[in-house]
C-alpha positions as CSV (number, residue, x, y, z in Angstrom):
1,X,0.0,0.0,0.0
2,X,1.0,3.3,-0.9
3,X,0.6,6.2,1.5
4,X,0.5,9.7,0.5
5,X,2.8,11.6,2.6
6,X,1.2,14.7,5.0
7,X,2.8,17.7,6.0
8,X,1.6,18.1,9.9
9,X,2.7,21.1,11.5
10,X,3.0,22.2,15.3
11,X,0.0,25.2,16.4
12,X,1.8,27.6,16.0
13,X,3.8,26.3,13.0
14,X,7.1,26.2,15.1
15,X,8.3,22.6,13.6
16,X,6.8,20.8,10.6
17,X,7.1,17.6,9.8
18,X,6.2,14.9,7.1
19,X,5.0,11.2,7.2
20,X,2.8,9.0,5.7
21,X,-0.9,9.8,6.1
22,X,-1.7,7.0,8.6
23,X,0.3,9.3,11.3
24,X,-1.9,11.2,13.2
25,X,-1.4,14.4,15.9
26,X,-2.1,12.3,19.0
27,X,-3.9,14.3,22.2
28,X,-3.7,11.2,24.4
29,X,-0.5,10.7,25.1
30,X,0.9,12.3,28.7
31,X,3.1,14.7,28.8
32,X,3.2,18.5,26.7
33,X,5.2,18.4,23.8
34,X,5.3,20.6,20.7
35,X,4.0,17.6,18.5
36,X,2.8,14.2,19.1
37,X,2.0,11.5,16.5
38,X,0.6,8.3,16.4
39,X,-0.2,5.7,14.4
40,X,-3.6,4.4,14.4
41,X,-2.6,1.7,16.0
42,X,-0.8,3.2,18.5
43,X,2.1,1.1,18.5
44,X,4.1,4.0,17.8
45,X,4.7,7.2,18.7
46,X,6.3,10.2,17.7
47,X,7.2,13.0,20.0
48,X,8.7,16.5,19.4
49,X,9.4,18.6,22.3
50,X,11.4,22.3,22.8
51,X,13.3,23.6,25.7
52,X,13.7,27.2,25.7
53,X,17.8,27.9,26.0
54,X,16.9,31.0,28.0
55,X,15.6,28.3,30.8
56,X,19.1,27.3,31.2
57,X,22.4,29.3,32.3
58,X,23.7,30.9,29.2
59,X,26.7,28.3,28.9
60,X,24.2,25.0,29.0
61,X,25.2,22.8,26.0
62,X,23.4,20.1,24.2
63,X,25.2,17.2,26.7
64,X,23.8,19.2,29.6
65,X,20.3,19.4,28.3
66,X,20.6,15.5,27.6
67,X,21.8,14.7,31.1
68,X,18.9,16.8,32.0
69,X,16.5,16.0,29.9
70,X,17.4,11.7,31.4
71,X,17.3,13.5,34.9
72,X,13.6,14.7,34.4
73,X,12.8,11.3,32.9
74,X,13.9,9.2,35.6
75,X,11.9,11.8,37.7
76,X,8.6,11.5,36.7
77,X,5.2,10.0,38.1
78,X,3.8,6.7,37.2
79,X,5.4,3.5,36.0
80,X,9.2,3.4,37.1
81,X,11.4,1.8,34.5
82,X,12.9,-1.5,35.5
83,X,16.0,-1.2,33.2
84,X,17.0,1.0,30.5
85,X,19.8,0.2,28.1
86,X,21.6,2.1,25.5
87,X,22.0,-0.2,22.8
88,X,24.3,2.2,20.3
89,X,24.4,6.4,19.8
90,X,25.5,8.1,16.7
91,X,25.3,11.8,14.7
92,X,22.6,12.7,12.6
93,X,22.0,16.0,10.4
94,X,18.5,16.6,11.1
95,X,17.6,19.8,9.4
96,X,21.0,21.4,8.8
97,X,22.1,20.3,12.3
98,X,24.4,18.0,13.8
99,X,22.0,16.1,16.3
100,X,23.2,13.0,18.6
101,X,21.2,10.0,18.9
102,X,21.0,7.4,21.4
103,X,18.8,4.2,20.5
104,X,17.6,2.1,23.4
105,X,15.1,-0.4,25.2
106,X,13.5,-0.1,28.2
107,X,10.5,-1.6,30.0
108,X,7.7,-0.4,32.7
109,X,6.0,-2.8,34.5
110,X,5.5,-5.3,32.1
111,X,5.9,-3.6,28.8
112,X,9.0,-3.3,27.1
113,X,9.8,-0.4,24.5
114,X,12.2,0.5,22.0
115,X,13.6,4.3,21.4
116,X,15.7,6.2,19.3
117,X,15.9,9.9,20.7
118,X,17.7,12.7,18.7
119,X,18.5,16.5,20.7
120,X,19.6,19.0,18.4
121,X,20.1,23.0,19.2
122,X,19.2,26.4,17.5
123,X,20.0,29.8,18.4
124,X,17.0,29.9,20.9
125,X,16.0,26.3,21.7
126,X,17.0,22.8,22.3
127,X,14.8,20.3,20.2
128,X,14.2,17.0,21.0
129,X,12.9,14.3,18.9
130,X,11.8,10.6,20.0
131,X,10.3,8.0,18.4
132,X,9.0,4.8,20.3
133,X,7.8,1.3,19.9
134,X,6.1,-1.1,21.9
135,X,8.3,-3.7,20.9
136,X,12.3,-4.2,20.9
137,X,13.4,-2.3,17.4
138,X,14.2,-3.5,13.8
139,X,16.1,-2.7,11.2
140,X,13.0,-0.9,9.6
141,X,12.4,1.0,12.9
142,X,16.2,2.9,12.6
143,X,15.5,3.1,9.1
144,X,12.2,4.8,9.6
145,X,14.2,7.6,12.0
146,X,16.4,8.5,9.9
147,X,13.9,9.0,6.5
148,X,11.4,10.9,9.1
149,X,14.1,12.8,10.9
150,X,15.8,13.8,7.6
151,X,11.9,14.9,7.5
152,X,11.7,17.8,10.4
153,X,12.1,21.2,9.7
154,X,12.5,24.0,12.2
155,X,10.1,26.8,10.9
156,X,10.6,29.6,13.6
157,X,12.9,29.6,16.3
158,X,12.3,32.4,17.7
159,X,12.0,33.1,21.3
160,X,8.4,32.1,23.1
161,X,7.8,31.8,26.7
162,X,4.3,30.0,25.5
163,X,4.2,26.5,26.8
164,X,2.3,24.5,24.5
165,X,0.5,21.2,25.3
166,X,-0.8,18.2,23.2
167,X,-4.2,20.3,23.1
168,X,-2.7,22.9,21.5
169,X,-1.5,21.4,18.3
170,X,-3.4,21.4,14.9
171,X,-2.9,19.7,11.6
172,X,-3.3,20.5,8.6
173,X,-4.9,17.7,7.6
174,X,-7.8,18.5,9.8
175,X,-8.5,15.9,12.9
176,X,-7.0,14.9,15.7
177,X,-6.4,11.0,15.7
């Protein structure tokens, strides 16, 4: 089957991003981010989020904001994660910028998910981009990063102090999944 690939931008047209029409902006998943997507299935997700630089002392880097970014992970409510495992890392060019990228698996409770997580930085804002899967990753699961990373374009980085949420988002293509 041949899907026709959608252009699906953030609310305020921040990030845009393109995939095949059976990804959806997802309002259910926990958590604000600048994007969310979903398959209908739900097996998969795609999550965009962006830390404002100006939150940070001036010097933060993009390895700070990583360790951070793990710190507030390992933080949260809910589930706690019985193990998490870097299985490889590697650099990425992800819209004109070098990104780092960890892949991983991890579990909660009794489910077990794979990840690949890229952070890149602009002038204003650190980006961060993960996809998940319910299930450990494949070959076709890397491979579908990098095509939908290579994807993602940065549309206005300026400075915001707007926090935007799942129910903030719109699509161009109409519905939320």
């Amino acid at each position: 089957m041949n899907e026709i690939p959608v252009t699906i931008f953030s609310k305020n047209k921040e990030v845009e991003i393109t995939l095949s029409s059976d990804w959806k902006v997802s309002t259910e998943l926990i958590n604000p981010s600048l994007l969310k997507l979903s398959p209908v299935d739900r097996t998969k997700s795609i999550r965009i989020d962006r830390v404002n630089r100006a939150d940070y002392l001036s010097d933060t880097s993009l390895t700070d904001c990583m360790a951070i970014h793990k710190k507030n992970i390992e933080s949260t409510q809910g589930p706690k994660r019985k193990k998490d495992e870097i299985i490889r890392t590697s650099n990425l060019t992800i819209d004109k910028k070098e990104a780092y990228v960890k892949e991983g698996r991890t579990s909660y409770e009794r489910n077990q998910f794979g990840y690949i997580t890229a952070y890149l930085e602009s002038n204003y804002h650190f980006y961060i981009i993960t996809y998940t899967s319910m299930y450990e990753f494949t070959l076709a699961d890397r491979e579908f990063f990098e095509k939908m990373s290579q994807q993602f374009r940065i549309l206005n980085d300026e400075p915001s102090d707007l926090v935007l949420s799942s129910t903030d988002l719109t699509s161009h293509q109409g519905k939320y999944s």
